[in-house]
VOGU-3710 file (C-alpha; in Angstrom, 3 decimals, decimal comma):
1> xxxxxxxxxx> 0,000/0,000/0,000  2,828/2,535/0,668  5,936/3,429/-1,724  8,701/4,838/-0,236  11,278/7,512/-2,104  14,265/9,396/-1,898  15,143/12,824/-2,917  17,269/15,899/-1,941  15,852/19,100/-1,562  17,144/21,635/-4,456
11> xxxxxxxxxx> 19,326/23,400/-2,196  21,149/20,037/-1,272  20,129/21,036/2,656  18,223/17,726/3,351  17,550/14,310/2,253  13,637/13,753/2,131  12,393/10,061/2,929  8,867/9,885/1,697  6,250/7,182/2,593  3,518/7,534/0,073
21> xxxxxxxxxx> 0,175/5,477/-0,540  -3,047/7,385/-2,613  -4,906/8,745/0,806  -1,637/9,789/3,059  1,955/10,251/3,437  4,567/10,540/5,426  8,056/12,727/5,145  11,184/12,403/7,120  14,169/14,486/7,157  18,038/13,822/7,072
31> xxxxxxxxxx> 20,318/17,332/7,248  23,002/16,788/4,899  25,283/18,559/6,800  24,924/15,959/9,856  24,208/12,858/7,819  24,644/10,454/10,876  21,836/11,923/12,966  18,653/10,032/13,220  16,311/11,433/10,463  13,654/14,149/12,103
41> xxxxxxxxxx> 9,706/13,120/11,144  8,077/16,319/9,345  4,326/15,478/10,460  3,000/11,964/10,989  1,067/10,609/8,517  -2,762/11,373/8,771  -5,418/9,577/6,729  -6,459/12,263/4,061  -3,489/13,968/4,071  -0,729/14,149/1,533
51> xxxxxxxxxx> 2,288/16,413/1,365  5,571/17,126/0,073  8,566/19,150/1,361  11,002/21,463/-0,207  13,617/23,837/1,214  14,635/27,630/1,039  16,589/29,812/3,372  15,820/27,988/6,892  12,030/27,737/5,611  9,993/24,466/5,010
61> xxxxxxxxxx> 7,558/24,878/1,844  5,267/21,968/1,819  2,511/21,151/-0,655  -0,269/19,596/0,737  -4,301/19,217/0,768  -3,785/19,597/4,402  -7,334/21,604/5,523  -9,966/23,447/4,067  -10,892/23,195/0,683  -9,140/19,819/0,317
71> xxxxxxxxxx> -7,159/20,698/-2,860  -3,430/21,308/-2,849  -2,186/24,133/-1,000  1,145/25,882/-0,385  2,586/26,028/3,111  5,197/27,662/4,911  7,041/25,851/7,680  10,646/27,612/8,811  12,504/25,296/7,106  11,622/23,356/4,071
81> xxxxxxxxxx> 10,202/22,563/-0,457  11,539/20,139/-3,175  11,250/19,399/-7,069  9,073/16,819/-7,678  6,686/15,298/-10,293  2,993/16,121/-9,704  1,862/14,154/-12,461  3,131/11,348/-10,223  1,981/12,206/-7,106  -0,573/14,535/-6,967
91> xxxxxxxxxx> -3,478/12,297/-8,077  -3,582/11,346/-4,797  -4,674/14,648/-2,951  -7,699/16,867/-2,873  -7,158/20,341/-3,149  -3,642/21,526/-3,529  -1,980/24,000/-0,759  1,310/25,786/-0,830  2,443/26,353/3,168  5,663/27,061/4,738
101> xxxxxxxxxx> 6,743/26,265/8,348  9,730/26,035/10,398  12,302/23,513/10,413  12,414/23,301/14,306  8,626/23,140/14,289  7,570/21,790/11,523  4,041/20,154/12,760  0,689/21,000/10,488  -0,276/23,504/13,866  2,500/25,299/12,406
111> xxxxxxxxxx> 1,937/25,468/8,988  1,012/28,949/7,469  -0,913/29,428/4,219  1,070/30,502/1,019  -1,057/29,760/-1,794  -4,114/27,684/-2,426  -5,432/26,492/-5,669  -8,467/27,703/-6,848  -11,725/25,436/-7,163  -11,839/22,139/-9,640
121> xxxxxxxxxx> -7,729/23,644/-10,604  -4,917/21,197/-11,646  -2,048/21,199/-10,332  0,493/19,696/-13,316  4,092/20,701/-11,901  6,135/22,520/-9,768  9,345/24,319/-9,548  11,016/26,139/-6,589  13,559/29,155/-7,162  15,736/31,617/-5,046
131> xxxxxxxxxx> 13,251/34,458/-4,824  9,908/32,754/-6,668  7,767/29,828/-7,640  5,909/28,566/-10,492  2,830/26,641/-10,488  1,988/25,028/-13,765  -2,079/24,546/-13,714  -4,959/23,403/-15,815  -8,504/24,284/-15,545  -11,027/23,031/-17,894
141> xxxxxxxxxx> -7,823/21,563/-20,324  -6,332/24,710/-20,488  -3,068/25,073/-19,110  -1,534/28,350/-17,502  1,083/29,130/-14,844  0,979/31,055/-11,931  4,147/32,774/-10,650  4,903/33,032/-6,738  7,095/35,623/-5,555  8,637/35,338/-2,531
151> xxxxxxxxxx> 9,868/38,863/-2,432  6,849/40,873/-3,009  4,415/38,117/-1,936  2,122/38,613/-5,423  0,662/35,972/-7,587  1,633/36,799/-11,366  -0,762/34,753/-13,535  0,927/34,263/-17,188  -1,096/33,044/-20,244  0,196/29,890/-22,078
161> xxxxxxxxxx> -0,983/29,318/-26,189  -4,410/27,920/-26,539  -3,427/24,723/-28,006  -1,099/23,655/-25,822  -2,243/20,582/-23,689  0,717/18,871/-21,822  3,702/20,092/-20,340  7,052/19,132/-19,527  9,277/21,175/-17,003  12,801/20,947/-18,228
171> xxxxxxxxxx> 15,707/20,635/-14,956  16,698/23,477/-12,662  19,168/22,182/-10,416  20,310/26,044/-9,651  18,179/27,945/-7,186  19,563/31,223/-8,063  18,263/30,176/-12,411  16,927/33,836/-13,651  14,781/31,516/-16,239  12,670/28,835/-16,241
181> xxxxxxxxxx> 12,280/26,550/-19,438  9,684/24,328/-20,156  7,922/22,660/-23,392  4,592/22,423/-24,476  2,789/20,370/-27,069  -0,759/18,696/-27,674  -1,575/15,875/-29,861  -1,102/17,323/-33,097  1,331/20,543/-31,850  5,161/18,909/-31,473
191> xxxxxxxxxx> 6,694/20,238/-28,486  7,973/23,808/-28,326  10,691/25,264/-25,925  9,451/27,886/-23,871  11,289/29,943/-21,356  9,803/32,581/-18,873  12,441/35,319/-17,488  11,914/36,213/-13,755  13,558/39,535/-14,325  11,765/40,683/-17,580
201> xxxxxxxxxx> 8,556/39,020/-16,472  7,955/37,557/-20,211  7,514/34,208/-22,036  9,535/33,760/-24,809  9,506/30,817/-27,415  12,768/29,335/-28,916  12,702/26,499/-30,769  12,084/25,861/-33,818  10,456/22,708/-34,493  11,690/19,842/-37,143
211> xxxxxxxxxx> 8,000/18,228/-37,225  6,136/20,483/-39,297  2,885/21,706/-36,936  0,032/21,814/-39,161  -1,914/25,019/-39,664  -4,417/24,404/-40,426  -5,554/22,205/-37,177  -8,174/23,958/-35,505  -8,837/23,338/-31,431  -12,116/23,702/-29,692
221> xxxxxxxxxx> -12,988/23,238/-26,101  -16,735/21,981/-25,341  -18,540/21,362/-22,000  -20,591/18,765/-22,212  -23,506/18,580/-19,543  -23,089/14,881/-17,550  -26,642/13,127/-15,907  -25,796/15,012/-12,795  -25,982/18,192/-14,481  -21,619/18,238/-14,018
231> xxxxxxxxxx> -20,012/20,472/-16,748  -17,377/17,900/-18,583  -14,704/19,244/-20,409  -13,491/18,226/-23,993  -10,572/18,835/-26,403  -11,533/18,206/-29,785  -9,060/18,765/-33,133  -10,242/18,925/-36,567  -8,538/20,614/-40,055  -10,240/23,484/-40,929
241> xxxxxxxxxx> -10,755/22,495/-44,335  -12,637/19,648/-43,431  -16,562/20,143/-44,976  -19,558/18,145/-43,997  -17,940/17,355/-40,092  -20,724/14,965/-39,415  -19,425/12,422/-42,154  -16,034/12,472/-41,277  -14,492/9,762/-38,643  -14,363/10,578/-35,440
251> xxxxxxxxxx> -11,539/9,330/-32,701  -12,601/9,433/-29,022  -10,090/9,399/-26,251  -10,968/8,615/-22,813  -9,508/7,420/-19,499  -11,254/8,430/-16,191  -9,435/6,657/-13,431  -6,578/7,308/-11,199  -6,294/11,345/-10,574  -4,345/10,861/-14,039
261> xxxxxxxxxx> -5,286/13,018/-16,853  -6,121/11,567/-20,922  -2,403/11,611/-22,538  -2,351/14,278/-24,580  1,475/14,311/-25,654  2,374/14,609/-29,274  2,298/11,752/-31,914  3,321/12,059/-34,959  0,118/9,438/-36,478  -2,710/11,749/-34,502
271> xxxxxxxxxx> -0,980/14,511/-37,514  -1,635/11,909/-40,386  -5,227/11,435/-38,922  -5,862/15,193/-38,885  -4,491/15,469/-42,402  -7,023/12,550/-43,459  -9,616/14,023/-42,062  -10,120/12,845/-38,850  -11,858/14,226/-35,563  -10,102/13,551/-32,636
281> xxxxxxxxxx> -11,919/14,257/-29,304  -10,474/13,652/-25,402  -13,433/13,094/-23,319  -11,890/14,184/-19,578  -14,044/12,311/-17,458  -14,539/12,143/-13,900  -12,347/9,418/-12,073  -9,565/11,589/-14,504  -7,460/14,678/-12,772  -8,141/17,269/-14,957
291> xxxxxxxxxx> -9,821/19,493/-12,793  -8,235/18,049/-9,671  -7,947/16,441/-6,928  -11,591/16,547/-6,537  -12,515/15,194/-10,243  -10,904/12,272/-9,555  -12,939/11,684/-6,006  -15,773/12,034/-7,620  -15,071/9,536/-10,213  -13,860/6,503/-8,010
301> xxxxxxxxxx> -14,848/3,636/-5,685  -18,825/4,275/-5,102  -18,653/7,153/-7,733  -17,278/5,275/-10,659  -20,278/5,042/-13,022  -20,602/9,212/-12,807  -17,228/8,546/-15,425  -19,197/6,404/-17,495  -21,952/9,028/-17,748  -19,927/11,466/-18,304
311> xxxxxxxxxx> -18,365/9,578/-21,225  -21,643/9,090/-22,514  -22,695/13,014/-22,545  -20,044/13,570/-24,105  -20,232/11,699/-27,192  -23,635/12,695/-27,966  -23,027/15,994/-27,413  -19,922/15,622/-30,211  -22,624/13,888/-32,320  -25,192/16,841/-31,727
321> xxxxxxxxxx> -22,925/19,615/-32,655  -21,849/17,581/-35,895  -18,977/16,226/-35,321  -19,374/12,463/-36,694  -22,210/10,105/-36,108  -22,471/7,014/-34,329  -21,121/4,965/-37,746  -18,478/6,964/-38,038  -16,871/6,905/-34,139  -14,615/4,892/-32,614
331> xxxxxxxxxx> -13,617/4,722/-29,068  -9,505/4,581/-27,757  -8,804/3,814/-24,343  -5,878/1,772/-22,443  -5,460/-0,105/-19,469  -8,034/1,485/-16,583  -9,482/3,673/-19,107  -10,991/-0,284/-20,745  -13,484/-0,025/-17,647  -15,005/3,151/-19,353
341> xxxxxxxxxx> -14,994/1,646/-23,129  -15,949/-1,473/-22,080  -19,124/-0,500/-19,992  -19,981/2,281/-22,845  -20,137/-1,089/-25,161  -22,544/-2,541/-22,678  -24,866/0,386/-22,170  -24,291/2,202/-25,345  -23,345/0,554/-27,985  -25,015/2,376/-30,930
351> xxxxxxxxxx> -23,028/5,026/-29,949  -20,109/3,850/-31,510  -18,924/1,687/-34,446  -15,611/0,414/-33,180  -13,197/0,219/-30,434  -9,620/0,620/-30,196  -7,987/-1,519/-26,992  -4,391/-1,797/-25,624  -4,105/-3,726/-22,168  -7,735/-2,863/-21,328
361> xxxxxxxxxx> -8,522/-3,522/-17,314  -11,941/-5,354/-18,142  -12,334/-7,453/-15,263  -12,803/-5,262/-12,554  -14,635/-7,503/-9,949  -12,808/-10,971/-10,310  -9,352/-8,872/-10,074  -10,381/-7,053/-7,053  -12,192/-10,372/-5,519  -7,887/-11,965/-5,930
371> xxxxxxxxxx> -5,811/-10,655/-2,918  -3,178/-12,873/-3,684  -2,287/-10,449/-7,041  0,658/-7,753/-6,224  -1,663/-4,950/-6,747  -4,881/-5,666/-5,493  -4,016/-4,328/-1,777  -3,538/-0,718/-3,402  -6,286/-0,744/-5,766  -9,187/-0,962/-3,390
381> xxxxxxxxxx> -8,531/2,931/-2,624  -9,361/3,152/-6,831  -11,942/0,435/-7,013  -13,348/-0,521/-3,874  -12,781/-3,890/-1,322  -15,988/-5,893/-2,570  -14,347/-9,111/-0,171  -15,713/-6,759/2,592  -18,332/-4,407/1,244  -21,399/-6,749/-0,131
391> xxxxxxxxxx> -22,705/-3,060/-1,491  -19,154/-2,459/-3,027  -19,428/-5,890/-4,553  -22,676/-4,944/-6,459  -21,723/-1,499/-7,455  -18,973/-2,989/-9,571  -20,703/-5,452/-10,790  -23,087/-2,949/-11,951  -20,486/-1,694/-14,576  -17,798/-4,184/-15,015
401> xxxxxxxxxx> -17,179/-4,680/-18,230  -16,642/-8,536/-18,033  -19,918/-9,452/-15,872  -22,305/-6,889/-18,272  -21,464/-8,330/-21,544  -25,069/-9,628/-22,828  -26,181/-10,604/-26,540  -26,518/-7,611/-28,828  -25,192/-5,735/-31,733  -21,514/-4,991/-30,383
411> xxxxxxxxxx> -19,037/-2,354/-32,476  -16,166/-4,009/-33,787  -13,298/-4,072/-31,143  -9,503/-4,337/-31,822  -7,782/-5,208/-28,489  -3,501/-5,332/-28,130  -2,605/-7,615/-25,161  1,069/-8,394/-23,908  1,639/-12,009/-23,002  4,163/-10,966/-19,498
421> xxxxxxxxxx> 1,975/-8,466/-18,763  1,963/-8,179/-14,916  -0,562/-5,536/-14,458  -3,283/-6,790/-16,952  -2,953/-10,355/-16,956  -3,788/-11,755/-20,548  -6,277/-14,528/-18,911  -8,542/-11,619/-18,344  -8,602/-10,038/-21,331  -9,028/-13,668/-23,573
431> xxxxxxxxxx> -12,006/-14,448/-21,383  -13,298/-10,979/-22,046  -12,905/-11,886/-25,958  -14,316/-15,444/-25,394  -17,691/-13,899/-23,913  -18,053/-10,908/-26,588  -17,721/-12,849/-29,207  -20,288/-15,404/-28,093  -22,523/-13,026/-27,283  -22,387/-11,180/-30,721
441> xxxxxxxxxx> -22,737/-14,381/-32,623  -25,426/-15,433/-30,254  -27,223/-12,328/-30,934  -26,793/-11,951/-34,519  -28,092/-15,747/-34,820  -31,233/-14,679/-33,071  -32,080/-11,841/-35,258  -32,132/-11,050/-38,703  -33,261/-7,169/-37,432  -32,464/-4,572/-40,417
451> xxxxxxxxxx> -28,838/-2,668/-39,707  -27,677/-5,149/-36,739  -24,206/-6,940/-38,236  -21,397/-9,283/-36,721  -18,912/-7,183/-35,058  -15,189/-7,944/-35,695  -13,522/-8,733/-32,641  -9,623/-9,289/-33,145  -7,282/-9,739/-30,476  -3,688/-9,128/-31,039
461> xxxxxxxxxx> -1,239/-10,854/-28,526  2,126/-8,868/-28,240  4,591/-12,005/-27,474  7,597/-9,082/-26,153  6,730/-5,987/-24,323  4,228/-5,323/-21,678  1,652/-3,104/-19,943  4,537/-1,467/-18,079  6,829/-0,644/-21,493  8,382/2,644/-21,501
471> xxxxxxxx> 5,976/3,166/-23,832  3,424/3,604/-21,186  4,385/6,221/-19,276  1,110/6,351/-17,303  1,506/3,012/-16,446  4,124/4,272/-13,965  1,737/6,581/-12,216  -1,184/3,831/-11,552
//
């Protein structure tokens, strides 16, 4: 249930030891200039509570969703902040804070509000300088950074391109850097080097690109309106030259689970689609951590099937506004996002035509039901414990993608399984393929209806490589 990590704070003061599970964690400190003493415990671990520590001059700057709203905040203690990766660990905390506290007293009684991130905000990265901070945030799927000075105690928001959907922060391993560099991109933008200049308060871009970026590519941001009335955001790309959208093939992305938002880093084949005319939608579902901490609460355990309505809203509202129809959309999802597609194909399935697969988690209940698998333990803060919780037991039964399947017209479905893969075991996924395909033929045997058809279902087993390839970057962070 609990990782454990080492880092060094950027000022090389103190070695952090963190204890992290999805819920709490747990930070200890070793000074570097007394390496032999016994480490000193930051604040014990309390259920709810995440946070991480960094250092500057003799003050403790922790990030937490310590208190009130429950979204990452800044703190103050007198003595401590460090670079980390949100996009690893910040899925697993509310509302984000920025504190500070001292080192000698560095209890959460102590801790004093910097900063606190504003309602259903991402928090995406983090970076710690001499005299400032920057925030890198997403609200709604756009991205924009907020930069914390220390000195005059002001928040400078700074505007970031519209299309830009992920970002990378590039290494700073000097407090005293004067700039900060970064890269953005989206699924059809390659990645451009950016760098913002503390001292001449300005973003500046400085790369030029060897992918060609197509102009042409228009982006559009849509909210669609989920069963509970919940705004849902999606990212949708399309040439402009394109004519008669609702006949052209539409591509819909979706995920939903973990705090972990849709990947939307560049690849160079999303370009070729665009150029053939392709839509290409990201449905940012609840369960997701686009509009944090919170979006993901409210998409998990007991709350799962609010993802699965939001999924739906959205692609009928992309069919209403004429983008595609049903004929012409098919559905992309990996690993935990299968539990979305799959249930969609149960519900739904007229919605969509086909269904692209790779190591698709469709067997929620009989996975969760096996303690004896490595990662079962952890995943019952995701998915529920339904050995304990008979109510647990029928909620995800309810939307499982394995237990649901039932005889009816089915899209096609193209699934990619690895045959080592430790995380999505290919037993699962060939008894998922066993039952679908029964159930199709059973169905289309029973009816001779006008527009029902036999579904292609094609399973491709990947002999080398796994789930957990480098490929799969988000992988890492489940």
């Amino acid at each position: 249930r609990f990782f454990v990590d080492l880092y060094c704070t950027k000022d090389r003061r103190f070695l952090t030891i963190n204890s992290n599970s999805k819920t709490s964690s747990e930070v200890w400190l070793v000074d570097c200039r007394h390496p032999f003493e016994p480490p000193v415990l930051v604040q014990a671990r309390t259920m709810g509570v995440i946070y991480h520590i960094e250092h500057r001059k003799d003050q403790l700057y922790i990030l937490t969703t310590y208190g009130e709203p429950p979204e990452y905040k800044a703190i103050l203690t007198d003595n401590y902040i460090h670079r980390i990766n949100l996009e690893t660990y910040c899925r697993s905390y509310r509302n984000s804070k920025l504190m500070k506290a001292p080192v000698a007293s560095s209890g959460k009684e102590n801790w004093q509000l910097v900063y606190a991130l504003e309602k259903k905000t991402k928090l995406v990265d983090f970076e710690m300088f001499s005299d400032d901070c920057i925030m890198f945030l997403k609200n709604a799927g756009h991205l924009y950074l907020n930069v914390i000075s220390f000195v005059s105690h002001s928040v400078q928001p700074i505007k970031l391109p519209t299309w830009a959907c992920e970002f990378e922060l590039e290494s700073h391993p000097e407090l005293t850097t004067s700039t900060c560099y970064f890269q953005l991109s989206s699924p059809v933008h390659p990645p451009k080097r950016f760098a913002y200049s503390f001292k001449e308060n300005n973003l500046i871009e400085q790369a030029v690109q060897e992918v060609p970026i197509i102009t042409n590519c228009h982006t559009t941001r849509l909210l669609a309106k989920s069963k509970d009335a919940t705004l849902v955001p999606i990212t949708v790309f399309h040439n402009k030259n394109s004519k008669e959208l609702h006949r052209r093939p539409l591509l819909v992305h979706v995920y939903g689970a973990y705090g972990i938002d849709l990947n939307m880093s560049f690849k160079e084949e999303k370009l070729m689609l665009i150029e053939e005319g392709w839509i290409l939608a990201y449905c940012h579902v609840r369960g997701g951590g686009e509009q944090g901490l919170g979006w993901h609460r409210d998409g998990c355990q007991h709350n799962k099937l609010k993802g699965l309505h939001d999924l739906r809203a959205c692609i009928r509202l992309l069919h209403q506004l004429g983008f595609s129809q049903p004929r012409h959309t098919a559905l992309a999802a990996a690993s935990a996002g299968g539990v979305l597609a799959g249930a969609l194909s149960n519900t739904d399935p007229a919605l969509i035509r086909a269904m692209v697969l790779q190591a698709p988690f469709v067997d929620v209940l009989n996975t969760m039901m096996k303690t004896h698998l490595p990662l079962t333990i952890e995943e019952q803060e995701e998915w529920g414990n339904p050995l304990e919780d008979e109510k647990c037991m029928k909620y995800i039964k309810s939307y499982c993608p394995y237990q649901n399947i039932k005889p009816q017209c089915y899209p096609s479905v193209f699934i990619t399984a690895y045959e080592n893969d430790e995380r999505i075991p290919l037993t699962g996924i060939l008894q998922y393929v066993q039952k679908l395909r029964k159930a199709a033929l059973d169905h289309a045997s029973r009816t001779s209806k006008k527009g029902n058809w036999i579904p292609n279902i094609i399973l491709d087993v990947q002999a080398n490589g796994s789930h957990c390839d480098s490929s799969w970057e988000h992988s890492v962070n489940e």
